[in-house]
C-alpha positions in Angstrom: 13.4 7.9 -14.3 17.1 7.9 -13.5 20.0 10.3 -14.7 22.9 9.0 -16.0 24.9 11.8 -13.7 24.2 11.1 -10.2 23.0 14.7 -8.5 23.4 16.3 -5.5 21.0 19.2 -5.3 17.1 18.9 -6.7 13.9 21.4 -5.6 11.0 19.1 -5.2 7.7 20.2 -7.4 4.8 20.7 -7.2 2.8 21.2 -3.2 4.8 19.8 -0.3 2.9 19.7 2.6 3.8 19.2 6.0 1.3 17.6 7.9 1.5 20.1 11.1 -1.4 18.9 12.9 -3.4 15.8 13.4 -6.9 17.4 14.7 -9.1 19.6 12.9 -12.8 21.3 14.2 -14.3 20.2 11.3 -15.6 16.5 10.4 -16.0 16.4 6.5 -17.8 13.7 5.1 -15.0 11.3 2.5 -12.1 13.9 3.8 -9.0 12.6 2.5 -6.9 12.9 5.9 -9.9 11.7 8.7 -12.4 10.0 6.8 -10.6 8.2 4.2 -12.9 4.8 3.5 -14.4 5.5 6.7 -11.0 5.5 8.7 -9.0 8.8 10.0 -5.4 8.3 8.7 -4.3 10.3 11.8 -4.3 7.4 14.1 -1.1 6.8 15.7 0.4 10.1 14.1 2.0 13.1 16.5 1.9 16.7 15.6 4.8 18.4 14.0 7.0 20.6 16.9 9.2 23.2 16.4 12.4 20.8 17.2 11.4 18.1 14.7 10.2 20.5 12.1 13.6 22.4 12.6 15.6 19.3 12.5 13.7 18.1 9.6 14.5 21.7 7.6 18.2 22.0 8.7 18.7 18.3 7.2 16.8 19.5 4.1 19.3 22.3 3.7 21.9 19.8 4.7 21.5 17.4 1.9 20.4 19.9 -1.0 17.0 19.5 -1.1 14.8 22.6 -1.6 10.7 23.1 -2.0 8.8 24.4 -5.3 6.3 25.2 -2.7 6.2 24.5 0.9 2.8 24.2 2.5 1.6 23.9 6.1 -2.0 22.2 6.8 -2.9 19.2 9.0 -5.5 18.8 10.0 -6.1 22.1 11.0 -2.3 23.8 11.3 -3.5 26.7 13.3 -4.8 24.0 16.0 -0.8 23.4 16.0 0.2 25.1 19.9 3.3 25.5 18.3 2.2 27.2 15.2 3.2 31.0 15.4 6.4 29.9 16.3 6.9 27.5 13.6 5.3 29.7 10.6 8.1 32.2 12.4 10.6 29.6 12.0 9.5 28.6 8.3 10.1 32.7 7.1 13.3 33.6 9.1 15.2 30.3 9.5 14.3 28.7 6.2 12.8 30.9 3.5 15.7 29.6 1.2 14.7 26.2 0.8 10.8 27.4 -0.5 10.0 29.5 -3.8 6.9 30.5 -1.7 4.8 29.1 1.0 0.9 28.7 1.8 -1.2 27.9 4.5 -4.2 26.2 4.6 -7.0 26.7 7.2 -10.1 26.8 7.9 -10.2 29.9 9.4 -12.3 28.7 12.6 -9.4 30.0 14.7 -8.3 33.2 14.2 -7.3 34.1 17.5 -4.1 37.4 17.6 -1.4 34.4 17.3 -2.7 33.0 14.4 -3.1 35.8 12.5 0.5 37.0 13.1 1.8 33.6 12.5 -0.4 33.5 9.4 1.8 36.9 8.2 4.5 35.1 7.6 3.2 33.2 4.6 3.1 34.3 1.4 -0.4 32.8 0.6 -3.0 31.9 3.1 -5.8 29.4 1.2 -9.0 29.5 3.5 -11.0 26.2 2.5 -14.7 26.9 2.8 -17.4 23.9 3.0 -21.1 24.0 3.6 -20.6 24.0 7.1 -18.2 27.1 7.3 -20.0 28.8 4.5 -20.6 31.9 7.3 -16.9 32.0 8.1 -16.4 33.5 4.5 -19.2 35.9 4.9 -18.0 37.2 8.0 -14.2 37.3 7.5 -14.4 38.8 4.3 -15.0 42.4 5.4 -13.5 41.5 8.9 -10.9 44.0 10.6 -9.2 40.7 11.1 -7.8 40.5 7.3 -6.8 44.4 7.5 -4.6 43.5 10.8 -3.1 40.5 8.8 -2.5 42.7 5.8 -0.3 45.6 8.4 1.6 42.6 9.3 2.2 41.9 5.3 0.8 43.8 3.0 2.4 41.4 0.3 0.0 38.4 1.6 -2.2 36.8 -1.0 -5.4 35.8 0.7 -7.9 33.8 -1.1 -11.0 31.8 -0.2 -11.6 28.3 -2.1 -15.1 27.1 -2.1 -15.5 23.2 -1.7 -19.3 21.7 -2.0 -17.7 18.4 -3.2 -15.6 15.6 -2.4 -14.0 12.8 -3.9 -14.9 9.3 -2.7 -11.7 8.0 -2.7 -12.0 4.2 -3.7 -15.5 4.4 -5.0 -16.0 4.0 -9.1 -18.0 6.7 -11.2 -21.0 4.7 -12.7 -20.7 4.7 -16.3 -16.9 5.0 -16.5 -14.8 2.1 -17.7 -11.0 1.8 -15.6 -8.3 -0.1 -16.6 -4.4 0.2 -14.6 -4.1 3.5 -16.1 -5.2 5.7 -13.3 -1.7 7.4 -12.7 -2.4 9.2 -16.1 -5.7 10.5 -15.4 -5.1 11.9 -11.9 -5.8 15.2 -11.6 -3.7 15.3 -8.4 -0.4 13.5 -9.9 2.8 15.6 -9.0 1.2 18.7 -6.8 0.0 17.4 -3.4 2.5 15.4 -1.5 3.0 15.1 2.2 6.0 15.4 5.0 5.8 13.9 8.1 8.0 12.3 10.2 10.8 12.9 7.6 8.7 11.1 4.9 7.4 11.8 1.9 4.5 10.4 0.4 3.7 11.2 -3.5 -0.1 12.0 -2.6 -2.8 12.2 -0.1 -4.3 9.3 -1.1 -0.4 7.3 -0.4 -0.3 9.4 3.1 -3.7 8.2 3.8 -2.9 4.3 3.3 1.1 5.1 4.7 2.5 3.2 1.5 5.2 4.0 -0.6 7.4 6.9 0.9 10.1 8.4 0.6 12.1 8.8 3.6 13.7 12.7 2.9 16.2 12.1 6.0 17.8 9.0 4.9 17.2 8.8 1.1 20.1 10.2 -1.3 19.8 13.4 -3.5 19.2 10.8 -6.5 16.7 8.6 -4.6 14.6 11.8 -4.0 14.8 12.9 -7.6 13.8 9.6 -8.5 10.9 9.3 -6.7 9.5 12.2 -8.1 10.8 12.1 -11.8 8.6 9.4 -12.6 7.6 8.2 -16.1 5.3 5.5 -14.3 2.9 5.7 -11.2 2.9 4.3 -7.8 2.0 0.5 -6.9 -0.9 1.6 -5.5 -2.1 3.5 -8.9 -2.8 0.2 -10.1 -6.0 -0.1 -7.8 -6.9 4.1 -6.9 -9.4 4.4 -9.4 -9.0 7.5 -11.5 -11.1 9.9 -11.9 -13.2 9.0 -8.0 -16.6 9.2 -7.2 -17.9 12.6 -7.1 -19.8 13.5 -3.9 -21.4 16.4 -2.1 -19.4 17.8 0.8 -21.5 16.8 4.4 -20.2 16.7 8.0 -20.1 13.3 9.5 -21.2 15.6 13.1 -22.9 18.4 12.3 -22.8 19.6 16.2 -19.3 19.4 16.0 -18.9 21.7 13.0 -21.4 24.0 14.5 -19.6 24.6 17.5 -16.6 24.9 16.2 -18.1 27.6 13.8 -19.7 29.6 16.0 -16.9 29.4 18.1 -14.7 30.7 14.9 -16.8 33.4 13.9 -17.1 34.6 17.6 -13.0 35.0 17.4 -13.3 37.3 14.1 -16.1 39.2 15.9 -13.7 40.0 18.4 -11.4 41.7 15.8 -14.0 44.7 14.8 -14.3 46.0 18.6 -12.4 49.4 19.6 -10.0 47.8 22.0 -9.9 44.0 20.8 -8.1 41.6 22.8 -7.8 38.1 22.1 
């Protein structure tokens, strides 16, 4: 949908996320970013730095373009090297291009940078699956959330419990589809991801790495357009809407096991006297 009057400032809705991190410790089963259809939609993707992220920010600033809400995940963010000095970045540099921003992690890596880079959000969402179900029960009471909350005592910290998955590209039985699907997603306008200056209106476009919108070279208008939609995306047509529902289940559960215990060894270390990490 197009305005008659072109514009030259617009605050993009909904979640923008930037993709800060291409590995995660975890190896969900149907996971949107590594085991989409069976493939990992990282492949031939680079982390986010602080130079490119900067660059990418100061253009955004440059051209008018602001953030409803600015999220960082990956992957897992906090697996970023760079991440304390980029969540830094994100709060000091930049705060006026977001109404509010969020990570999402894990929490399988909650070493002393972490946590102070994690202090600079203004929501931390902690995704918890069957096979980091003891990561809530330990950080919970954990000294590790009362040193986050000296660091910000404004910090909203919330757990999110996930024991299923969509199957992305897989039809519920018993449902009948037609071209309609952009109407009934449920994820339409709220999850979109940046990297390497793009935009792409979901996951699921991210995933497959059709139909972006290039943030660095696009006008004000071409942005706005790509968002004020009355119709969905080309792919729509074949994302079936609503997916396959199925439970969450590591594709290697030693994998996930190490990097729990390895996770809730790091929050252990925060309820010692004299806690170094």
């Amino acid at each position: 949908m197009s305005n008659t009057t072109s514009i030259n400032k617009y605050k993009i809705p909904g979640y923008s996320q930037l993709f800060l991190e291409t590995t995660c410790g975890l190896s969900c089963k149907n996971c949107c970013v590594f085991d989409y259809k069976g493939t990992d939609a990282t492949i031939g993707l680079r982390r986010m730095t602080i130079s490119n992220t900067r660059d990418f920010l100061v253009k955004m600033r440059e051209k008018g373009i602001g953030f409803t809400r600015l999220v960082t995940l990956g992957g897992e963010p906090t697996l970023n090297p760079d991440f304390k000095e980029i969540s830094y970045m994100l709060r000091n540099e930049f705060s006026d291009l977001y109404d509010d921003n969020v990570c999402h992690t894990n929490g399988c890596n909650l070493t002393s940078d972490v946590i102070e880079g994690l202090s600079m959000y203004d929501a931390i969402h902690i995704s918890i699956y069957p096979s980091n179900i003891d990561i809530h029960n330990t950080l919970i009471n954990s000294d590790a959330i009362k040193y986050l909350r000296t660091h910000n005592t404004n910090v909203i910290f919330k757990m999110y419990t996930k024991k299923r998955f969509f199957a992305y590209g897989e039809k519920r039985s018993g449902f009948t589809y037609d071209e309609n699907n952009w109407d009934r997603c449920p994820i339409k306008n709220q999850c979109q991801y940046i990297h390497d200056g793009n935009i792409y209106g979901c996951n699921l476009l991210f995933a497959e790495k059709r139909e972006p919108c290039n943030l660095m070279t696009s006008t004000v208008q071409e942005i706005h357009d790509y968002f004020e939609r009355e119709s969905g995306y080309e792919m729509c047509k074949t994302c079936w809407q609503p997916a396959k529902e199925v439970a969450v289940l590591p594709n290697k559960p030693e994998i996930d096991k190490s990097t729990v215990t390895a996770g809730l060894k790091l929050i252990s270390l925060w309820n010692k006297p004299n806690k170094i990490i």
